[in-house]
N, C-alpha and C positions, 0 to 999 in steps of 0.2 A: 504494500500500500504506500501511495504515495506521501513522505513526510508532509505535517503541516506548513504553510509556508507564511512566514513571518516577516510583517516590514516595522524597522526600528527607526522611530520618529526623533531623533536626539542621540547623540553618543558623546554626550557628556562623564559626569562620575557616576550617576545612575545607569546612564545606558551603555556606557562600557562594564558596567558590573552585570546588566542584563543577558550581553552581549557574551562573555566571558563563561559565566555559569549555562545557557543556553551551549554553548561550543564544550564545554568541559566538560558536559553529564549528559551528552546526547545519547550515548547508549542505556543508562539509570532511566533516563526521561521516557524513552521509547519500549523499556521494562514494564514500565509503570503505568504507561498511557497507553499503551499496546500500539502506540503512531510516535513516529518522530516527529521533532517538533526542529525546524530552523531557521532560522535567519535567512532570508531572500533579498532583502533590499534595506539598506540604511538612508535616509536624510540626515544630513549636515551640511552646514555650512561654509567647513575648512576641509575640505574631499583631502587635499595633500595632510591635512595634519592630519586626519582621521585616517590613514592609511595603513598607517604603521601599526594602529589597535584593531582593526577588519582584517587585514591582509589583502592581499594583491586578485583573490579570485570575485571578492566582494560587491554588488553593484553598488556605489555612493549614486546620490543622487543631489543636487544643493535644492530643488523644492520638496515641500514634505508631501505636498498636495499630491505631484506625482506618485508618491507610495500610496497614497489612499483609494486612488483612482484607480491603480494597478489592480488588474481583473483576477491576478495569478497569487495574490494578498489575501490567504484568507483572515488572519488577525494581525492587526494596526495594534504596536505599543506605544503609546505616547508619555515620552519622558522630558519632553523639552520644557516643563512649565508655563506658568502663567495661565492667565485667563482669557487671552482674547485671540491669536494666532491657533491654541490648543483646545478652543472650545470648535471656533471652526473645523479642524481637522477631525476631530471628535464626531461633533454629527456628519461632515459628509463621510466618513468611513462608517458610522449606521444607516444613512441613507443608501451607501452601495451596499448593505446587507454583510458587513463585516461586524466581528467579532472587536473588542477593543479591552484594552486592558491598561492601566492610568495607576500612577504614583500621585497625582495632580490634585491635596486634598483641596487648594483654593476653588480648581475649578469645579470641583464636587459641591462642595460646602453651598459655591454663590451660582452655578447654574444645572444642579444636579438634579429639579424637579425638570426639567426639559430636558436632559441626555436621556435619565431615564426613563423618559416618556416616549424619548422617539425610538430606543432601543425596544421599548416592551411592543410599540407597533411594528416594526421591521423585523421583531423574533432574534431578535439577537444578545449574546450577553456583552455589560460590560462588567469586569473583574478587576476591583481597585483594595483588596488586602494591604498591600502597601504604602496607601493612604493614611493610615492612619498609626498605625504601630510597627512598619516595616515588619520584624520577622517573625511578631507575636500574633498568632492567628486572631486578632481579638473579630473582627470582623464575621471570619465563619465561627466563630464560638456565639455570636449573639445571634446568628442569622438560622442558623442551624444547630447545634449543641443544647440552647438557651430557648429555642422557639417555644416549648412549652409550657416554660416560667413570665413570671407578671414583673418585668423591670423595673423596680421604683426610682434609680437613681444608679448612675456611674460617676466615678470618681478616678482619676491616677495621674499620675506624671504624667503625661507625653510629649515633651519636648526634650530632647535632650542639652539641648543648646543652653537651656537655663539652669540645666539643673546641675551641669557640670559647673557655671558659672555660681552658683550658690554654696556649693559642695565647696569651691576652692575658695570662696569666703568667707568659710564656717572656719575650712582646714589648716587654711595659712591666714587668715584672720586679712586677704587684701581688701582694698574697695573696689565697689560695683567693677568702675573701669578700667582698673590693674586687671583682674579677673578675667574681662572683656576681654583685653589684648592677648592673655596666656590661650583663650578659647580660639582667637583668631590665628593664634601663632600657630599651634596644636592641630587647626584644621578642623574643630568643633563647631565656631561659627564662621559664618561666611562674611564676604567684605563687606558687605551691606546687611549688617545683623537684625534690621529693623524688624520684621516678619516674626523672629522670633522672642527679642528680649522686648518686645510690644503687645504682647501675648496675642500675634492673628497665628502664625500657625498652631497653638492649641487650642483658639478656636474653631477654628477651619473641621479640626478634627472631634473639638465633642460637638461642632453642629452634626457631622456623619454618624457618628457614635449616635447621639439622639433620635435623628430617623430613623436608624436601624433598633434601636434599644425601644423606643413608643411605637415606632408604625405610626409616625408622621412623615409631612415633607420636611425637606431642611428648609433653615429659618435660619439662614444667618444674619440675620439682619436684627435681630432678635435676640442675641448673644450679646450679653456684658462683658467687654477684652477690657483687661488693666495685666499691666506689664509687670517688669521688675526693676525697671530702670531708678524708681524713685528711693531702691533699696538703698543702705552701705553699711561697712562694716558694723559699724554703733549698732543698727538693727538686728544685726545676728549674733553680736555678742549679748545684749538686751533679752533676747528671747532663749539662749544659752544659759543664762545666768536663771533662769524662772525654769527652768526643765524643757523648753520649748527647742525645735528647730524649721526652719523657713523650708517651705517648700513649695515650688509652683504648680497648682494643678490645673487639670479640666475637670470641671465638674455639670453636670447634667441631672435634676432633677425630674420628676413626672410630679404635674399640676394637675388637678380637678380643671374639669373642660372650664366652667365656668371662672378659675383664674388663666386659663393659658391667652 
């Protein structure tokens, strides 16, 4: 049987990791799924820099759109981010009746009530587990595992980016943006940290968590985000001294209809 064939929207640190385990575990994968699964086409937009991570037999391509339209596609990964280039890509790869599969909790979180609408009309899946907790199935645990329990309420970490930032606040007693700079040095935050030490990417992820967790739509708009920027040392020794330690979460409650 013919392997499945796969076109990779991004090969960045995501999608060179996609890219990589797909190439590594192709006989595990084809074990397991009883079909191979590979890579047929990548988009990027540096074809020579990305060369060297594909190899030489690869088709690069610099539009994405060309992979979505490609008849010979049957599942579109979209790793490239963002919410307006990757929501398009997004529905025209459900509109050709592909499959899709997304790290993208932004795009999930602010236009997830229309992807998944036009996916459940076109009979398609979209598969976004890495949305939310990368390698911790929380996703098929609420969806599946959990289906027959009454959620009242999720709670946890998920950000890693603050929590390593807080952690080295407590440990080495720095402030907020000493902290900062060791996260960015480290390669835990990115150059532009905003998304995370502003608390939207642990929004992004308990609005998903929520619709999946109630069986409503997401509502992000409707999320209360406060960061940790206004933290510093003082704070965490403060709450150190009283038994306490700081910790960034996402949290999601279930309301009576009549307060939601």
């Amino acid at each position: 049987m013919k392997p499945i064939q796969v076109g990779l929207l991004g090969i960045g640190t995501v999608g060179s990791g996609v890219f990589n385990v797909l190439a590594r575990n192709q006989s595990e994968i084809k074990r397991r799924a009883g079909r191979g699964i590979e890579i047929a086409e990548v988009a990027a937009r540096q074809i020579d820099k990305v060369r060297a991570v594909v190899g030489s037999e690869m088709k690069i391509v610099a539009n994405p759109m060309d992979v979505v339209n490609n008849p010979n596609i049957d599942i579109v990964v979209e790793v490239i981010g963002g919410t307006t280039l990757a929501k398009d890509l997004v529905l025209q790869a459900i509109a050709n009746g592909k499959h899709v599969v997304t790290a993208n909790k932004a795009l999930l979180a602010e236009f997830g009530n229309e992807i998944f609408a036009a996916a459940h009309a076109k009979g398609v899946m979209v598969a976004f587990e890495g949305a939310v907790a990368v390698s911790i199935p929380i996703i098929k645990a609420l969806r599946e595992g959990l289906s027959g329990n009454r959620i009242e309420w999720v709670a946890g970490i998920i950000n890693g980016t603050t929590n390593f930032i807080l952690t080295e606040m407590r440990d080495k007693g720095l402030s907020f943006d000493a902290a900062l700079k060791d996260a960015q040095r480290l390669g835990y935050a990115e150059a532009d940290p905003t998304f995370d030490i502003e608390g939207m990417d642990a929004a992004h992820k308990a609005t998903i968590l929520s619709s999946i967790a109630f069986g409503i739509p997401v509502q992000f708009g409707k999320a209360y985000v406060e960061g940790i920027t206004k933290l510093d040392a003082i704070d965490i020794a403060y709450a150190f001294q009283l038994g306490y330690r700081i910790k960034f979460l996402g949290i999601t409650k279930r309301k009576p209809a009549k307060e939601a």
